[in-house]
N, C-alpha and C positions, 0 to 999 in steps of 0.2 A: 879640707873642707869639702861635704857633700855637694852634688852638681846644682841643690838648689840650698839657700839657704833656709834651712826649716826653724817656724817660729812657735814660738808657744804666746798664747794673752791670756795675761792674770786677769778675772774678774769679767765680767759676762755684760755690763749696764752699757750705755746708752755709745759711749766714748770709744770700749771694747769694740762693737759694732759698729760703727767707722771705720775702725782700725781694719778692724776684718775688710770691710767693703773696698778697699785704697788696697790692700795685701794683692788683691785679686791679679790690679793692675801691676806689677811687678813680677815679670817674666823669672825672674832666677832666685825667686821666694817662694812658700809655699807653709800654709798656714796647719801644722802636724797636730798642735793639739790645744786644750783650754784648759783653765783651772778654775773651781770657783770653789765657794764653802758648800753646795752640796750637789749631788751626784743628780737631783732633777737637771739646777740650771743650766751646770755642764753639759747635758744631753742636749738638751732644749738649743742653747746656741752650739753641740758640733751639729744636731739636725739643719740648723737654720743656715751653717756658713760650711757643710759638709767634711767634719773635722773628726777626723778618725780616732786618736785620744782624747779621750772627757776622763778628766780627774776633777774628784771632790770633794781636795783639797789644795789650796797654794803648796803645800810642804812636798805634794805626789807631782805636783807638774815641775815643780822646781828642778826634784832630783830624776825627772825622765831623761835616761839618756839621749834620746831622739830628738832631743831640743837643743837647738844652736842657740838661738836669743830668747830671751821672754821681753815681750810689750807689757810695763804695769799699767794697770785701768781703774786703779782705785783712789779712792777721794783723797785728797795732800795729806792727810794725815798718817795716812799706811804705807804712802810711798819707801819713807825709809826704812821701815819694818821689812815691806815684799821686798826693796833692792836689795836688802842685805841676808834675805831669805835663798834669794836667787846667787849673788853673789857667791855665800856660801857655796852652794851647790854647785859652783863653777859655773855659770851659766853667763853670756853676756846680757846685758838689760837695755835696753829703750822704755825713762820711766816720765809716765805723761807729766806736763808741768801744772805747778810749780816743782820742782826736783821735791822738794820739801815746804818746811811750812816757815823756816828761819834758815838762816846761814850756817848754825852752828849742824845743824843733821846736815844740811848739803855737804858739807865739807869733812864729816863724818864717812857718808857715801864714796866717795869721792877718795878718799884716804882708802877707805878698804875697797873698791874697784882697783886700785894702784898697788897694795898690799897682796891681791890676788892672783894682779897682772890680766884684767880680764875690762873688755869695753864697756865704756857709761858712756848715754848721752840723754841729756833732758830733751822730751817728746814736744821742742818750740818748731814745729811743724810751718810757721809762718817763714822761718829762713831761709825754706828751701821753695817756697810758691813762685812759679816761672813771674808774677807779674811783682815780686817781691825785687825780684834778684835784677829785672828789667830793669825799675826802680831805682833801685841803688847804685845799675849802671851810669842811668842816667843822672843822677844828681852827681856822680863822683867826674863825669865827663865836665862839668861846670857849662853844660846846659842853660840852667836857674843864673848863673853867676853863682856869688858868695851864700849860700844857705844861712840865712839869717832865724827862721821862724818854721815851727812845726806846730800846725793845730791837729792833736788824734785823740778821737774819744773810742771808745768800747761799751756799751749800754745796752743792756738788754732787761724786759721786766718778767719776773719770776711772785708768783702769787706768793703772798708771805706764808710762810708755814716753818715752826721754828727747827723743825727737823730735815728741813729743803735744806743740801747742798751748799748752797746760795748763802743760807743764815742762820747757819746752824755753828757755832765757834768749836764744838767736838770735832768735827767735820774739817774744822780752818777755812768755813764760809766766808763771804764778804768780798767785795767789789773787786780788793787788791791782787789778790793772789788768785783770783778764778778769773779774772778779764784786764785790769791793769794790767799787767806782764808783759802784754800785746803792744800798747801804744810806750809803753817804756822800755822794750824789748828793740822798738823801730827807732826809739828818739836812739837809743845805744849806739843802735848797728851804723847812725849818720857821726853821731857826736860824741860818742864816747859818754864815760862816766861824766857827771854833774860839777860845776866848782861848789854851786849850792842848790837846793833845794828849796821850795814853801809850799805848804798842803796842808789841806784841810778836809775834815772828812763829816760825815754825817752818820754817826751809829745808831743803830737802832735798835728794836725792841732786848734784839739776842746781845746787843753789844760789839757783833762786827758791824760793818762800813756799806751803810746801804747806796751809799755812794761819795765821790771822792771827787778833787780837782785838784793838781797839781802843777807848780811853774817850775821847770827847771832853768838853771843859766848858765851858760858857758862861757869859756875861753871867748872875745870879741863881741862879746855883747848879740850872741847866737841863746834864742830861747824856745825852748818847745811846751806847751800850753797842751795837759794831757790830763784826760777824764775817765773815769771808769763806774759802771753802777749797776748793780744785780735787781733796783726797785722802778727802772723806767730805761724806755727807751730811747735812744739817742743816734745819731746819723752813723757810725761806724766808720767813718772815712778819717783819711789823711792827708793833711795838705802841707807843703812843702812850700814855702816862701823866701826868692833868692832874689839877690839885685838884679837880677836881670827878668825875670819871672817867675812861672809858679809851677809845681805839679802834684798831681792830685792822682793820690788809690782811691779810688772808688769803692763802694758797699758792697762784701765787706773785705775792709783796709786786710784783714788778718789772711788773707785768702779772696784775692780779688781777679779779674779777670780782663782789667778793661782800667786803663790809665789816660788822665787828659792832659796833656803839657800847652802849657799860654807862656809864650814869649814873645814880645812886641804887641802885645792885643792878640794875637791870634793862637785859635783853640787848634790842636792836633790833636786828635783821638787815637790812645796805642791800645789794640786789643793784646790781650797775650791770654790767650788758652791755654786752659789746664784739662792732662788729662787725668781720669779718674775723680778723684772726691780729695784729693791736695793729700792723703795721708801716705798715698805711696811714695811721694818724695823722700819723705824723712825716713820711712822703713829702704827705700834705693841707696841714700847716706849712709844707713848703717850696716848694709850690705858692702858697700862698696869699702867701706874700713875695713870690715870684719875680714875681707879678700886680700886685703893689705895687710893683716895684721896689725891695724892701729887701735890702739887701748884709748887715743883719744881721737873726737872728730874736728879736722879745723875750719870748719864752716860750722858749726858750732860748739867749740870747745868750754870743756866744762870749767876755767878761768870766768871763762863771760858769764856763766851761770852764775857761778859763784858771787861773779860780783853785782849782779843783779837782782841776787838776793838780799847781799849786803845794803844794799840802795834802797830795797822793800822794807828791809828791817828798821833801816832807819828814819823809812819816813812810817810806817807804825810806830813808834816808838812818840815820833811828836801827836800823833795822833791818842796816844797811853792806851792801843791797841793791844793785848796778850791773850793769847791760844791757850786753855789748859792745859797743864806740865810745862810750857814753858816757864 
C-alpha cells in the first residue's frame, strides 16, 4: 500500500463534495481522482477540490490504476450498479448509504466484495462521530441505569418536486431510506434487532413516504419511538431514557457535537468536538482496514447492514412500499 491512501469519488453532486471536504482532514489519504458522466463535471469539481484525474466516465475511474478506494456518491439506486462497477475493477469501495435500495442487492454486493476478496463498507458515517461513540460509552457504562426508551426523529423539508431525490421512487426517494436509517441505525447500535415492529407511513403524491413513524420493541419491554420525513421539519435529536436517567444527542443526533446527561435532576453538559465536517471518520475507518488488510470493517460490518436493510425492507413492505424493478 502507497504512503497515502489514494481515493477516487464516483459522482460530483452535493454528498461527493462533502466527502471531498472531510478527505482534506485525513493525514494519510489523498483525494487522486473523480469520476462523473461527463468530462465538464469532472473538471469543474477536480478545479474545486484540486484533483489531478477527472474522468468522464464511472467505467474510466473505476479501472485507473492509481485508485486504492472509490467513495460512491450516487442516489440508492446506482449504488449497486457503481459497487459492482468498481468491484469489478478490483478496486475497494466506501458506498454512501442506503448500501442499496433492498436487501436482496445489499447482499448481492456483499457476495461479490467477498468473491473478489476486496473491502465494502456502507458510508453510515454517524458510527464513527466522536459524540456518537461518547454516547454509546456512556449508556453501555449504565450511567441511565436499564435503557428502557429511545425517542429519535430525522426530518428535514424538501420543496416537492417529483424529480427531487427526496420523492422521486426512480431515485428510491422517500423518508426511509434517505434519513430513517439514521434513527434506526442508533436504536440498532443500543438494542439490537427488533422482536417486533408497528409503522405507518404517509405516501405521497410520487408514492414514496413523505414521512413515517415507527415503534419498535424489544427484549424487556425496552421501546424506541423513531421518525423520519423528507416533507417537514422536525427536532433531529435523540433521547435515551434509563431508570436511573436520561441522555440526549443534541441537533443533529446524526453528527452532534454537544450531549446532556440528567441523572438525579441534574443536567451535565458533555461537549465532544469534531474535527473536520464528521466525513473524515469513516474515510480514517476505511483507511485503517484497508492497512490491515480487512475485507470487512468491525465497527461497522456489513452483517449489521445487512440486516438493517432487512428491518427496512420489512417495514416497507407493511407500508406496500415498492421501488421500480423491484
Amino acid at each position: 500500500m502507497a504512503e497515502k491512501i489514494r481515493w477516487g469519488i464516483l459522482a460530483t453532486g452535493a454528498i461527493a463534495k462533502e466527502f471531498a471536504k472531510g478527505l482534506a482532514f485525513v493525514p494519510d489519504a489523498e483525494l487522486v481522482a473523480v469520476g462523473s458522466r461527463t468530462q465538464q463535471s469532472a473538471d469543474q469539481f477536480g478545479e474545486m477540490f484540486r484533483v489531478p484525474r477527472r474522468h468522464a466516465s464511472y467505467e474510466a475511474l473505476a479501472h485507473d490504476p492509481d485508485v486504492d478506494v472509490i467513495y460512491i456518491a450516487t442516489p440508492h439506486t446506482f449504488h449497486k450498479a457503481n459497487t459492482l462497477l468498481c468491484l469489478e475493477a478490483g478496486k475497494a469501495v466506501l458506498c454512501e448509504k442506503p448500501m442499496a435500495i433492498n436487501a436482496a442487492d445489499t447482499r448481492m454486493m456483499m457476495d461479490r466484495a467477498r468473491e473478489k476478496k476486496l473491502f465494502l463498507m456502507e458510508a453510515m458515517w454517524t458510527r464513527f462521530i466522536p459524540a456518537t461513540i461518547r454516547a454509546l460509552e456512556l449508556l453501555q457504562s449504565g450511567v441511565i441505569g436499564d435503557i428502557l426508551m429511545l425517542h429519535c426523529d430525522f426530518g428535514y423539508h424538501a420543496p416537492f418536486d417529483p424529480k427531487h431525490i427526496a420523492y422521486d421512487p426512480e431515485m428510491g426517494g422517500g423518508a426511509l431510506l434517505d434519513v430513517g436509517i439514521y434513527p434506526l441505525t442508533l436504536a440498532y447500535l443500543v438494542f439490537g434487532l427488533p422482536d417486533s415492529v408497528s409503522s405507518q407511513a404517509v405516501l405521497g403524491r410520487t408514492g414514496t413516504d413523505d414521512r413515517n413513524g415507527m415503534v419498535l420493541q424489544y427484549a424487556g419491554g425496552r421501546l424506541a419511538a423513531l421518525s423520519s420525513a423528507v416533507s417537514l421539519d422536525t427536532p433531529c435529536e435523540a433521547l435515551f431514557m434509563g431508570s436511573k436517567g436520561r441522555l440526549k444527542i443534541h441537533f443533529p443526533f446524526w453528527a452532534s457535537q454537544k450531549l446532556t446527561l440528567t441523572v438525579g435532576g441534574r443536567e451535565k453538559i458533555i461537549e465532544v468536538p469534531m474535527v473536520g465536517n464528521g466525513y473524515n471518520y469513516e474515510a480514517e475507518e476505511v483507511g485503517r482496514c484497508l492497512r490491515a488488510g480487512k475485507l470487512d470493517s468491525e465497527h461497522c460490518p456489513l452483517a449489521e447492514t445487512l440486516a438493517i436493510m432487512q428491518l427496512m425492507d420489512s417495514i416497507r413492505a407493511e407500508w406496500g412500499l415498492k421501488y421500480p424493478g423491484e
